[in-house]
SELO-200684 format. One record per residue (C-alpha): residue number from 1; x, y, z. Coordinates in steps of 0.25 Angstrom, whole numbers, plus 5000, padded with zeros to 4 digits. Example, Ala and Ser with C-alpha at 12.3 -4.5 7.8 and 13.67 -1.06 7.14 Angstrom:
R / seq / u / v / w
R / 1 / 5049 / 4982 / 5031;
R / 2 / 5055 / 4996 / 5029;
This chain:
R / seq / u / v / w
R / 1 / 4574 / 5071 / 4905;
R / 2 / 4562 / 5076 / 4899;
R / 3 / 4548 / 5071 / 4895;
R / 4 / 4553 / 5067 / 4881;
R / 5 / 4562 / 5056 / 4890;
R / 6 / 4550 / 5049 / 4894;
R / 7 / 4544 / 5051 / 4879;
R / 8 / 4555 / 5041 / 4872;
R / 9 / 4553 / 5031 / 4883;
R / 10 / 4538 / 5031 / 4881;
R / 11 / 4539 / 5031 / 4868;
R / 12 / 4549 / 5018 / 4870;
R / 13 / 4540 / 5012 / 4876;
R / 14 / 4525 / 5015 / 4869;
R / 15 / 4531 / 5012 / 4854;
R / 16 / 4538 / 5000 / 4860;
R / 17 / 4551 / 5002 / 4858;
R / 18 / 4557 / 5002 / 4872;
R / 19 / 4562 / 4988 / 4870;
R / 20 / 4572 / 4991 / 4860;
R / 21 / 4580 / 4995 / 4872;
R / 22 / 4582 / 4982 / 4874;
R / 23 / 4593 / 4982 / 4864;
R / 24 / 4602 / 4992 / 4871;
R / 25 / 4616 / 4990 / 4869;
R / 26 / 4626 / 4988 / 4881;
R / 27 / 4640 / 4986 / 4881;
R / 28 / 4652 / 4989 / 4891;
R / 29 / 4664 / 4991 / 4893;
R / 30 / 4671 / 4992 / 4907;
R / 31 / 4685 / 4993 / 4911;
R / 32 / 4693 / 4989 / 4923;
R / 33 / 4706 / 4988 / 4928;
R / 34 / 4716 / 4977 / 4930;
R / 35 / 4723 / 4975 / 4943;
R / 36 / 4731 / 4966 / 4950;
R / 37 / 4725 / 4961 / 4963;
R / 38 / 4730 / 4969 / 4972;
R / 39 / 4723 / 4979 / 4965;
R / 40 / 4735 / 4986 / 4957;
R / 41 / 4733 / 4990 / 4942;
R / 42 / 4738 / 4978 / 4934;
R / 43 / 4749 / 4984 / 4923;
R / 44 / 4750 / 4970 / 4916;
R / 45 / 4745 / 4970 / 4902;
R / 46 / 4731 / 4967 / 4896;
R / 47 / 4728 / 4953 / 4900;
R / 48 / 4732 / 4944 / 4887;
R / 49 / 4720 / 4935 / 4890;
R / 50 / 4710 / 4946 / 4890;
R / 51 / 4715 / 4949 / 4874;
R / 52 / 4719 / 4962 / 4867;
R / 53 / 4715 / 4975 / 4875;
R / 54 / 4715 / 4979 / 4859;
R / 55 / 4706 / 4970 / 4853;
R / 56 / 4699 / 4964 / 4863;
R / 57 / 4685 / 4969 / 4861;
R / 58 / 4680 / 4965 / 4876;
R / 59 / 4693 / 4967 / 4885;
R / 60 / 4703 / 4978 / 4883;
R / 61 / 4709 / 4987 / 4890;
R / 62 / 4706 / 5004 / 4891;
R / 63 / 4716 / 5015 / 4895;
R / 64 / 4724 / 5006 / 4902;
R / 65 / 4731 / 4991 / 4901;
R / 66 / 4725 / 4987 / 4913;
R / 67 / 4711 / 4994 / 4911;
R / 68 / 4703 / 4983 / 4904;
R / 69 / 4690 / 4985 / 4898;
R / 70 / 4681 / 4977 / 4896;
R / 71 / 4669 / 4977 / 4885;
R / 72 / 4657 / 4970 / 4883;
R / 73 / 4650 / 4967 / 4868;
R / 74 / 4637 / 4974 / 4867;
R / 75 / 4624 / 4968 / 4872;
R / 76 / 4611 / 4972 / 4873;
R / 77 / 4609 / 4969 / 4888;
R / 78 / 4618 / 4977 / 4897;
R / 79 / 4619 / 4963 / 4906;
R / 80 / 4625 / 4956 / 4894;
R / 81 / 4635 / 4966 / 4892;
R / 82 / 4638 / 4967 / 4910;
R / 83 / 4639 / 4951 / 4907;
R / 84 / 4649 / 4952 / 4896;
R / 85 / 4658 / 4959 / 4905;
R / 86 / 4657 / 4951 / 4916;
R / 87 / 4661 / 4941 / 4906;
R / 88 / 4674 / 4949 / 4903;
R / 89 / 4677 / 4951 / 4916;
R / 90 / 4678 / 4939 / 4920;
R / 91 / 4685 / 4934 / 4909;
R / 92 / 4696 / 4944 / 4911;
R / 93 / 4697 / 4942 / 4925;
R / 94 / 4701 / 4927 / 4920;
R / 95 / 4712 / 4932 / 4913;
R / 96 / 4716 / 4941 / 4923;
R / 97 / 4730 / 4938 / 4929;
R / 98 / 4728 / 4942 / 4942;
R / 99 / 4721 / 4952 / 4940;
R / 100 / 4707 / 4962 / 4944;
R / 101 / 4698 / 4971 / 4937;
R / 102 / 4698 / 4983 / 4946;
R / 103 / 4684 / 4986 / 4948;
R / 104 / 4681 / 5000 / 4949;
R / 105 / 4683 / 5011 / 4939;
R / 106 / 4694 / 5018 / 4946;
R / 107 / 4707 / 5012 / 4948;
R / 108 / 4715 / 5003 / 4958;
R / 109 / 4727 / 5008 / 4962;
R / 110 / 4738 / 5015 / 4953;
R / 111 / 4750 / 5017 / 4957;
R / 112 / 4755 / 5026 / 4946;
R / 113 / 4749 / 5031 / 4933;
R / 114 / 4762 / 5023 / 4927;
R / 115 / 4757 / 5011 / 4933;
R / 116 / 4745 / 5011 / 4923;
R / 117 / 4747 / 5005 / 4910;
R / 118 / 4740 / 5011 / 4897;
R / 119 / 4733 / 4999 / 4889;
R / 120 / 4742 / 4992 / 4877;
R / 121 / 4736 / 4987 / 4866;
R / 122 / 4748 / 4982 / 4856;
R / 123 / 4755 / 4986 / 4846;
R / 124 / 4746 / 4989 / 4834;
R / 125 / 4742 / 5003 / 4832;
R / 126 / 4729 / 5002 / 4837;
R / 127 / 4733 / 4996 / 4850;
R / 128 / 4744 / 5007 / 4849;
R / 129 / 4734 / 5019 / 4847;
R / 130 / 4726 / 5013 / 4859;
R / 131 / 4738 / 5013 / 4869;
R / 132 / 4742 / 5027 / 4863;
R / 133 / 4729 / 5033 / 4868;
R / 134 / 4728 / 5028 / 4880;
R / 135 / 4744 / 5034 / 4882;
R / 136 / 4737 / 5046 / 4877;
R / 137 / 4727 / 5045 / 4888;
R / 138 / 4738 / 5042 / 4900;
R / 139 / 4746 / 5055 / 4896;
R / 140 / 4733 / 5062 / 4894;
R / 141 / 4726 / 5059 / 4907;
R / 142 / 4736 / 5049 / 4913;
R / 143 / 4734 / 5034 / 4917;
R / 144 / 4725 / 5035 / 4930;
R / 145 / 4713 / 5035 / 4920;
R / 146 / 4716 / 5024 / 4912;
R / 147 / 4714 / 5016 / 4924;
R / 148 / 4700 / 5020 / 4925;
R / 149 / 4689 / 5010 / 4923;
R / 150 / 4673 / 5012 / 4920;
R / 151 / 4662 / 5005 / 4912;
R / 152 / 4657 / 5010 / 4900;
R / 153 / 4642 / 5007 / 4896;
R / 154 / 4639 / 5005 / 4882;
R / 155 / 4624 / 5008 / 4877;
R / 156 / 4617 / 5008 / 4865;
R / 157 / 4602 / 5009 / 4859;
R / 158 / 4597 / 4998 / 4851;
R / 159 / 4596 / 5002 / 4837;
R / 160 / 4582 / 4999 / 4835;
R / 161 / 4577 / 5011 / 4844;
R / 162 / 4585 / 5021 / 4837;
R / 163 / 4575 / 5021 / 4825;
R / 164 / 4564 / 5021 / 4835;
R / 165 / 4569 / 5032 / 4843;
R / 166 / 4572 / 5042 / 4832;
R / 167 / 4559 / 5042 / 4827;
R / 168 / 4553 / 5044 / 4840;
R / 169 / 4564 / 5057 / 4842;
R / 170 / 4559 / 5061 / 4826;
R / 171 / 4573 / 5062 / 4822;
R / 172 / 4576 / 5064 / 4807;
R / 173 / 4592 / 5062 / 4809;
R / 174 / 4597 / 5049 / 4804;
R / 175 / 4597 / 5036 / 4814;
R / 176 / 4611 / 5038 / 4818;
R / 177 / 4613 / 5051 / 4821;
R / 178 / 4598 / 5050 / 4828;
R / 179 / 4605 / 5038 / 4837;
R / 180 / 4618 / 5048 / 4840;
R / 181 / 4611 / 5058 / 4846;
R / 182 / 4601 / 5051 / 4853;
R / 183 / 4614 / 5046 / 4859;
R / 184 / 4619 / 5058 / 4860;
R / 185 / 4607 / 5063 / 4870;
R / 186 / 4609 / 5049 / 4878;
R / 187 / 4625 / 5056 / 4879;
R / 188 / 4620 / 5069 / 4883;
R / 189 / 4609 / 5064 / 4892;
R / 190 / 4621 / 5054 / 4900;
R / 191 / 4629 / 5065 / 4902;
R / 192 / 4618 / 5074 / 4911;
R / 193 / 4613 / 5061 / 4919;
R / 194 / 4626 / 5051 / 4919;
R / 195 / 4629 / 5058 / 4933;
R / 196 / 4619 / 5047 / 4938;
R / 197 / 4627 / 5035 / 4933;
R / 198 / 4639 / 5043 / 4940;
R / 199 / 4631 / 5043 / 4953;
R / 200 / 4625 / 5030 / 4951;
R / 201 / 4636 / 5021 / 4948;
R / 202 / 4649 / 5029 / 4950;
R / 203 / 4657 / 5019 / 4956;
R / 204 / 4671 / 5027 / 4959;
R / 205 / 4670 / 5036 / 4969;
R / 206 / 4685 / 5032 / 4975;
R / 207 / 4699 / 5029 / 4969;
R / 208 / 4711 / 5024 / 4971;
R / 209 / 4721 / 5037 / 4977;
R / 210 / 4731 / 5031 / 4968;
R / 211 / 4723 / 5036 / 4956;
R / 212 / 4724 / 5050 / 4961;
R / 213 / 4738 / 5050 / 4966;
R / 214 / 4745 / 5062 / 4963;
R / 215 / 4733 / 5070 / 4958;
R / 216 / 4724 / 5082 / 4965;
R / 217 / 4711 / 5076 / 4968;
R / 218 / 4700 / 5080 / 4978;
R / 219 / 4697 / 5064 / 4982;
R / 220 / 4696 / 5059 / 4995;
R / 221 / 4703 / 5050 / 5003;
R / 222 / 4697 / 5036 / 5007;
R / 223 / 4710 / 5030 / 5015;
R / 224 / 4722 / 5029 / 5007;
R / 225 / 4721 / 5023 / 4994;
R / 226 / 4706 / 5027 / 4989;
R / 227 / 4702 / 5043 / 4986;
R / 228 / 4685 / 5045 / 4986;
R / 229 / 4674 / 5056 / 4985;
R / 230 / 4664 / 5052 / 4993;
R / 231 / 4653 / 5056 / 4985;
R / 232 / 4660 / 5053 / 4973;
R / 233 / 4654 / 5042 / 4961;
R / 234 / 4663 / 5042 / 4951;
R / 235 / 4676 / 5048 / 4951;
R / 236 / 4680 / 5041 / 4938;
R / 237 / 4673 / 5050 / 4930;
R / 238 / 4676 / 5062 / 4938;
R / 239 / 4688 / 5070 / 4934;
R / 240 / 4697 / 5060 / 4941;
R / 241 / 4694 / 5048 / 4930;
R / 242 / 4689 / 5048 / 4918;
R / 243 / 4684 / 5063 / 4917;
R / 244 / 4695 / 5071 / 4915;
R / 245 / 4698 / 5088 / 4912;
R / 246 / 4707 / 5085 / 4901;
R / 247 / 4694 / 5082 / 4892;
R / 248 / 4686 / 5093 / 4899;
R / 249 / 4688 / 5102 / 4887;
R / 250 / 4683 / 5093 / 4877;
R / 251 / 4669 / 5096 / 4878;
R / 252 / 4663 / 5085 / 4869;
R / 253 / 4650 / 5087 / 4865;
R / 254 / 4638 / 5076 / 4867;
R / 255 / 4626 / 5082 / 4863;
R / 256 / 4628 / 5077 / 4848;
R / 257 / 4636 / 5065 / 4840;
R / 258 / 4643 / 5076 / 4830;
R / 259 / 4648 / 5086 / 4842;
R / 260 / 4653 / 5075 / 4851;
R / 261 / 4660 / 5068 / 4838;
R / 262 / 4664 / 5084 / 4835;
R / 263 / 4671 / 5086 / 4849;
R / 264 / 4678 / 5073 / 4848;
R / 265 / 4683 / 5075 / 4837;
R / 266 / 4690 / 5088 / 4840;
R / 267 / 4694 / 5084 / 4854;
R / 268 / 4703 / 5073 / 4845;
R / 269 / 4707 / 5082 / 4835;
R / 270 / 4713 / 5094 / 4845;
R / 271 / 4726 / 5095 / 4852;
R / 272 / 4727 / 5099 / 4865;
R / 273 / 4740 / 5103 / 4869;
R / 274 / 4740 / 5096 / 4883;
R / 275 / 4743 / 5083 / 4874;
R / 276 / 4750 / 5089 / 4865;
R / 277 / 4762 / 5090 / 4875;
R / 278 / 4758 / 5075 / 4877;
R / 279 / 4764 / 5072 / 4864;
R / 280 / 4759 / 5061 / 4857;
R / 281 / 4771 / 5052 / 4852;
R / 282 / 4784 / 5055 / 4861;
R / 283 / 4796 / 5048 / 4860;
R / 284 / 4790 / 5038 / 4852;
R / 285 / 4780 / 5035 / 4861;
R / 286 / 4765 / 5039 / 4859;
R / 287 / 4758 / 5046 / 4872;
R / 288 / 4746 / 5048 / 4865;
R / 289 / 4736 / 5049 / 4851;
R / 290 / 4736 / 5062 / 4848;
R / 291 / 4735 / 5076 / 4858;
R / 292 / 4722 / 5079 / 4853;
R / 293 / 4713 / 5081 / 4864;
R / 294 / 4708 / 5068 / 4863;
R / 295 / 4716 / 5058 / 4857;
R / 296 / 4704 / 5049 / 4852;
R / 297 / 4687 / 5048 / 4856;
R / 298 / 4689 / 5040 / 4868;
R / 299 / 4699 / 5050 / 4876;
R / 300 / 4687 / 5058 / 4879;
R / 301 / 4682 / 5053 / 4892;
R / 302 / 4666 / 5054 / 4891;
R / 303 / 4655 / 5047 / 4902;
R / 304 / 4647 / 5041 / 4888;
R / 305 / 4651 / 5042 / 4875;
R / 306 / 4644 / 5040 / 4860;
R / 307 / 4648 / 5027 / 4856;
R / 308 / 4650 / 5019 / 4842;
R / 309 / 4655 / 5006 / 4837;
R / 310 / 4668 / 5010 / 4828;
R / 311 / 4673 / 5003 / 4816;
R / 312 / 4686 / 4998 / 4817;
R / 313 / 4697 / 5009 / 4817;
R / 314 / 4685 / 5021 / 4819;
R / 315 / 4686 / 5031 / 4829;
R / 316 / 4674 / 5030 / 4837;
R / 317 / 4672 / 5046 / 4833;
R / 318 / 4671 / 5043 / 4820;
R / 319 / 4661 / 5032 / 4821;
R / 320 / 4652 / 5040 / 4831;
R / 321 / 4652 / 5051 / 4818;
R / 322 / 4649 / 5041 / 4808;
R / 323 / 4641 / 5033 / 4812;
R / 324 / 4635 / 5039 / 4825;
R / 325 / 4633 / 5034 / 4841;
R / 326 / 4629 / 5018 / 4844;
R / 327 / 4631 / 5019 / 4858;
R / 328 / 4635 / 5025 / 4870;
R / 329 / 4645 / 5022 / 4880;
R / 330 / 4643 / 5026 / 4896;
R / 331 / 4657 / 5028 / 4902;
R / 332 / 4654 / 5034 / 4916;
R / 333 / 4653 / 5022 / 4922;
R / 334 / 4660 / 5017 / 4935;
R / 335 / 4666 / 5003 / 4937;
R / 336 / 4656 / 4998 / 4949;
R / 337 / 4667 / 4990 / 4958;
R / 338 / 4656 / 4982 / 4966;
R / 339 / 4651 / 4976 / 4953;
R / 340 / 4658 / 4965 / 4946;
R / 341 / 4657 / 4973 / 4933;
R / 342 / 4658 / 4985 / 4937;
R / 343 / 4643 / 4988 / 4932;
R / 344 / 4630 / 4979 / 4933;
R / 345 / 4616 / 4977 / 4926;
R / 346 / 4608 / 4987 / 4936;
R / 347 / 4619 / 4998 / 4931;
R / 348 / 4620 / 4994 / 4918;
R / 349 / 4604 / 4995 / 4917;
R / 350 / 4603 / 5008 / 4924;
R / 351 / 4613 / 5013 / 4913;
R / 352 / 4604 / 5009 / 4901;
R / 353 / 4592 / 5016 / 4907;
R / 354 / 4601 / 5029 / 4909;
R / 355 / 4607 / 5029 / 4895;
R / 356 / 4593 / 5026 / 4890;
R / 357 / 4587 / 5038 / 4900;
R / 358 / 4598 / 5046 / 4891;
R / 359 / 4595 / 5045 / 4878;
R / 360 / 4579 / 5045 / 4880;
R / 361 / 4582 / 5059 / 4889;
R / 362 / 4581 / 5074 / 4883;
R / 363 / 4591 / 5075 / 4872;
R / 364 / 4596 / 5089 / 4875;
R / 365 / 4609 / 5094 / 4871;
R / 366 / 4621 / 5097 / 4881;
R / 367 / 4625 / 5111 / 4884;
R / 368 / 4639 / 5116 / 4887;
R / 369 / 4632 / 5119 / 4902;
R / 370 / 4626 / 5104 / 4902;
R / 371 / 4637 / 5100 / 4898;
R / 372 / 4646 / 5108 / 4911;
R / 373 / 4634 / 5104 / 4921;
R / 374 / 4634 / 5090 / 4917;
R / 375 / 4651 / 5090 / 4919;
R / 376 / 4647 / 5096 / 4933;
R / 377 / 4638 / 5084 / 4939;
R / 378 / 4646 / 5075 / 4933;
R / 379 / 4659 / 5079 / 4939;
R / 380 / 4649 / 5081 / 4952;
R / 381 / 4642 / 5068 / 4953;
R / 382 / 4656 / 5059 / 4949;
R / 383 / 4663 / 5065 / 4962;
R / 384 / 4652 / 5070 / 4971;
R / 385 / 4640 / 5061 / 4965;
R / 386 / 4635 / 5055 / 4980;
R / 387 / 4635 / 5068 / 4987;
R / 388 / 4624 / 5072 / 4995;
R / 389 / 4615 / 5080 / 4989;
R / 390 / 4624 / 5084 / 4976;
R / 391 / 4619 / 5092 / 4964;
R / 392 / 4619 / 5091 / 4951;
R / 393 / 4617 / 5102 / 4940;
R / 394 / 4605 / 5100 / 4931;
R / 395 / 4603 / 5111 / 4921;
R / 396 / 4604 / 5125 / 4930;
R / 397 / 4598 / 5119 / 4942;
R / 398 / 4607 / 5107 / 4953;
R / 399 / 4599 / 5094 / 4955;
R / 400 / 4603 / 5083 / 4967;
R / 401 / 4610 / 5072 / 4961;
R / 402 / 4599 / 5062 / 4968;
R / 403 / 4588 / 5071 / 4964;
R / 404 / 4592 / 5070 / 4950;
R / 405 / 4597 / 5056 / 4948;
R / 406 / 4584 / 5053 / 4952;
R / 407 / 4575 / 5061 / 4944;
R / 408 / 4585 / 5053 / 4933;
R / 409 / 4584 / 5040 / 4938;
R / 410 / 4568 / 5043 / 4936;
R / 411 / 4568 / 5046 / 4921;
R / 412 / 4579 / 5033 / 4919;
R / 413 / 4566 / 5026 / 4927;
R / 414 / 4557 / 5027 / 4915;
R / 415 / 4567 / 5023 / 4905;
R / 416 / 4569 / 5010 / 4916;
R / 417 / 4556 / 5007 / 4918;
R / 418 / 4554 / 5005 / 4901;
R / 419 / 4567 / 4997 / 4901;
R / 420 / 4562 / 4989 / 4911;
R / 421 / 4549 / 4985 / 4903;
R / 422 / 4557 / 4983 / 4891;
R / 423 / 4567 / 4973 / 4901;
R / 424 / 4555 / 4966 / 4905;
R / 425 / 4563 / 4970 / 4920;
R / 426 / 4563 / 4979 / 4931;
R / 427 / 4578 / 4980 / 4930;
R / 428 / 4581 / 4995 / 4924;
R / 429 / 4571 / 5001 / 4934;
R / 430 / 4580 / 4992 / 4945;
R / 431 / 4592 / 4997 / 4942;
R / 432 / 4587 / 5013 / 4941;
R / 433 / 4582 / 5008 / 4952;
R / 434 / 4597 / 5004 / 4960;
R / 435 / 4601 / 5019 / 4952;
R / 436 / 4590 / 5025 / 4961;
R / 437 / 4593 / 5020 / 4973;
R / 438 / 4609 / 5026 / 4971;
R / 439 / 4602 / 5040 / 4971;
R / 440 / 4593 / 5037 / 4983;
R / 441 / 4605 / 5030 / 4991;
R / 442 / 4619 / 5035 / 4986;
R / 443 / 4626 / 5025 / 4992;
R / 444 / 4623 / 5014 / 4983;
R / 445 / 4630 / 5021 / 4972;
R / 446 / 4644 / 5014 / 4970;
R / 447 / 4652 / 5025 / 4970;
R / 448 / 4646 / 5024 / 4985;
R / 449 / 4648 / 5008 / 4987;
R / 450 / 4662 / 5012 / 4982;
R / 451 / 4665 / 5023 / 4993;
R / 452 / 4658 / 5013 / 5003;
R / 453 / 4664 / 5000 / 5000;
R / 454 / 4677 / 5009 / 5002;
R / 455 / 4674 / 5015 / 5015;
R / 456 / 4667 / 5003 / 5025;
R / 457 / 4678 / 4994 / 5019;
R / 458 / 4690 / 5005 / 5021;
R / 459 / 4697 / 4998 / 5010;
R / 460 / 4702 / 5008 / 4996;
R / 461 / 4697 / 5010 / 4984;
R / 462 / 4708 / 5000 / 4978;
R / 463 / 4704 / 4990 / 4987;
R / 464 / 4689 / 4990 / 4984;
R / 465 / 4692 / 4990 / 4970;
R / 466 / 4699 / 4978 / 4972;
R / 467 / 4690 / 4971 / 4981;
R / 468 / 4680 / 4973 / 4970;
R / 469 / 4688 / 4968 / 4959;
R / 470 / 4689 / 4956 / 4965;
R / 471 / 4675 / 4952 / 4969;
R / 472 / 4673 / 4956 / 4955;
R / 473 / 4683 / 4946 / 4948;
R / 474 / 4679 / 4935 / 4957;
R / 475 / 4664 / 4938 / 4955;
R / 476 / 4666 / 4937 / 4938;
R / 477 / 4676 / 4926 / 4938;
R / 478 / 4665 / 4917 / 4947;
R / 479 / 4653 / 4921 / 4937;
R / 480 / 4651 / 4910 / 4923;
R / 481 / 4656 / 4916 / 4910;
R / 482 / 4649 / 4912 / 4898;
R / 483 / 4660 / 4901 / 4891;
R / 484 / 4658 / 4907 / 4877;
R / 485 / 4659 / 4922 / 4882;
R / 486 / 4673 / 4918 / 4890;
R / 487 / 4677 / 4911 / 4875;
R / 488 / 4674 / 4921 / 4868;
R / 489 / 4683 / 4931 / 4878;
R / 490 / 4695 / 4923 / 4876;
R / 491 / 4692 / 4923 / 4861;
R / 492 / 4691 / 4938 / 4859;
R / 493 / 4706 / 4939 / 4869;
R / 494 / 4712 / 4930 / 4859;
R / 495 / 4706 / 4937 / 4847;
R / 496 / 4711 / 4950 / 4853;
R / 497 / 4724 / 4946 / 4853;
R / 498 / 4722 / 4941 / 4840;
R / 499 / 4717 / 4954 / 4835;
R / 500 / 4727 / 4961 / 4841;
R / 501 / 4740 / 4955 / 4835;
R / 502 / 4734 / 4955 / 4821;
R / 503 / 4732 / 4971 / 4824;
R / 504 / 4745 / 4973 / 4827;
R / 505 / 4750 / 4964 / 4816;
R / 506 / 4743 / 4971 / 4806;
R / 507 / 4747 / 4985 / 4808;
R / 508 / 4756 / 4992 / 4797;
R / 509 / 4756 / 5008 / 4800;
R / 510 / 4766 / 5013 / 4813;
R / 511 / 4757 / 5018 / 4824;
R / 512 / 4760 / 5033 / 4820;
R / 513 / 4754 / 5030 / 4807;
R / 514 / 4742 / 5022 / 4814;
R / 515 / 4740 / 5033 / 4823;
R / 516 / 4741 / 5045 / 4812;
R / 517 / 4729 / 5036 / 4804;
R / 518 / 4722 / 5036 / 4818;
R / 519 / 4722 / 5049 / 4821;
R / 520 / 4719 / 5055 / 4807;
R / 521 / 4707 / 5046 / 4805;
């Protein structure tokens, strides 16, 4: 991060425009599993009192049935958005049946990938093309990674800077496509720093053995049910979760809106003979979309993505093209099982002044070695991150980990100290503050509470998790919903339901029809 860094935040600041940032955008969307109470994936259907997983614009499901996700509106203050899902938490756990939120990312115990059902979403073709997908993804990568939960961080600049800021960059191209790539150097600038949210709030460091049984691993034992490394943060996105070789070869480019939208596109338009043999509909029964190398956008497993609102029936591809990037969405995330959300205001703080460090910070393009190096510490950091004395690669040279997260956590100070004058609070420079002292003292990091709650109370990974899940419903049942807000959630169930019969009701093409439009669009 060069000097021009601390030039925008100056200039922020000096023309008065620094409290603009009080319009960020928040949203988020968090997923969990439901279990029974003994801690056992629950393979009932999506709760009927909670709505359709289809329509439902706050509670649905993800990859599988018993994967909910959750999804605030968007707020300007990230606590209003941390309050809204507390909100649909506890109205879920309500309507529950017997039945937990597994707090952590990783999964309780599976006895079998069959024992994992993928998510339904009735009979219209929509719902249809949405369970196909997800068959697609089973055959594709199997089951064990629909169970996989995370948080996802939504973030967006207020509109009114971006005039501001393109006239301080001197750019002549047109506001949107000004916005994309600014974006776009936020992107670029996440994926050679986002090693520190990995070390600083990587939270699965263990799992339960039945997620790897049958499978090569080199984890360790801790007893007989939970598999560890020791110095590991967040083995959900190593190549045992969400990161995966299959997508390897992709190679999607970030460094511009047109190349990224390019390599997607292609990567949906190619076959690949592995899925070929796959099939796609097999005795009458659809396996998956297509055996293109991705059947749609979402398939390809990214830690942030670019981000824009679609209309309805649009690909998100093609609305990114048309009408460019409104915001980005963080997806590196890690359940936190010692927090009733899984998240809280002091991370969701820290977040904002990371993302804001990002798109401030050089905007230099990414080279096919960057590109190798940054795949390296990743890789090294998710598994090994809390090692003594590990390196990391920084151009042709190797840097400590420590050395360098602080020489980060410097830079994100100046953006904290502004944010803080613009709060009227000394709540950013508190919270890099608690990110500081995880450098200084590695075993405040949770992927270190995780391994230590584990060891001094000689219990597994499913049992913590459990434990956890508990306290957690307990605490969110006891605290006071708004009225309205609990209202208005059994309003939008009903209204789901609703929406989702008139859908069904209303279709006139067979799905192979639907499905042929779809893919042709």
């Amino acid at each position: 991060m060069s000097a021009a860094f601390e030039q925008k935040l100056e200039w922020l600041v000096e023309n008065g425009h620094a409290p603009l940032l009080k319009g960020i955008l928040h949203g988020l969307e968090k997923e969990g599993l439901r279990v029974d109470t003994s801690g056992q994936l629950a393979e009932t259907p999506h709760p009927r009192a909670l709505g359709s997983a289809l329509t439902h614009g706050h509670i649905t499901t993800d990859y599988s049935e018993a994967l909910l996700e959750f999804i605030t509106p968007v707020f300007k203050q990230s606590g209003d958005a941390l309050d809204f899902l507390a909100d649909l938490h506890q109205f879920t756990f309500a309507n529950l049946d017997g039945e937990h939120v597994w707090a952590a990312s990783m999964p309780c115990h599976l006895p079998n990938e069959e024992a994992i059902p993928v998510a339904q979403y009735g009979s219209s073709n929509v719902g249809t093309l949405k369970t196909v997908y997800r068959e697609g993804l089973k055959y594709r990568y199997g089951k064990m990674m629909q169970t996989i939960a995370g948080i996802h961080y939504n973030f967006s600049l207020p509109e009114a800077l971006w005039p501001e800021y393109q006239q301080f960059c001197d750019s002549k191209e047109s506001l949107q496509d000004f916005r994309s790539a600014a974006y776009f150097t936020l992107i670029r600038n996440f994926r050679r720093y986002s090693w520190l949210l990995l070390y600083l709030f990587g939270a699965s460091p263990a799992l339960s053995a039945s997620f790897m049984k049958g499978k090569n691993h080199e984890l360790q034992s801790l007893g007989d049910h939970t598999l560890f490394l020791p110095h590991a943060t967040s083995l959900r996105m190593s190549d045992l979760g969400y990161s995966n070789k299959a997508q390897a070869s992709l190679n999607i480019c970030f460094n511009h809106l047109g190349t990224y939208a390019n390599s997607l596109h292609n990567a949906i338009n190619t076959a690949y003979p592995a899925y070929d043999e796959i099939g796609v509909k097999v005795d009458g029964s659809y396996r998956q979309l297509n055996t293109n190398v991705l059947q749609i956008e979402n398939e390809y497993y990214s830690d942030i993505r670019p981000k824009r609102v679609t209309h309805s029936g649009e690909k998100p591809l093609h609305a990114l093209k048309e009408r460019g990037v409104e915001y980005i969405e963080v997806r590196n995330t890690d359940i936190n099982p010692f927090l009733p959300l899984g998240i809280d205001q002091t991370q969701a703080d820290f977040i904002d002044l990371f993302l804001i460090t990002c798109l401030l910070a050089d905007d230099a393009e990414i080279s096919t070695c960057e590109c190798e190096r940054i795949s390296r510490n990743h890789d090294l950091v998710v598994t090994r991150g809390r090692e003594p004395g590990l390196k990391l690669e920084r151009k042709e040279d190797e840097i400590g980990l420590i050395e360098w997260g602080h020489e980060l956590l410097d830079k994100i100070q100046l953006t904290a100290n502004m944010m803080d004058r613009v709060d009227g609070s000394q709540r950013y420079s508190e919270s890099l503050q608690a990110q500081r002292s995880k450098l200084d003292n590695p075993e405040l990091t949770p992927s270190a509470q995780v391994l230590s709650a584990l060891q001094s109370q000689q219990i597994s990974y499913e049992e913590l998790v459990l434990q956890q899940s508990d306290l957690h419903r307990t605490s969110l049942l006891a605290r006071e919903m708004k009225g309205q807000t609990a209202d208005y959630l059994r309003e939008q169930a009903m209204a789901s339901l609703e929406e989702q019969a008139n859908i069904e009701a209303a279709d006139t093409q067979s799905f192979d029809e639907y499905l042929a439009d779809y893919l042709a669009g």
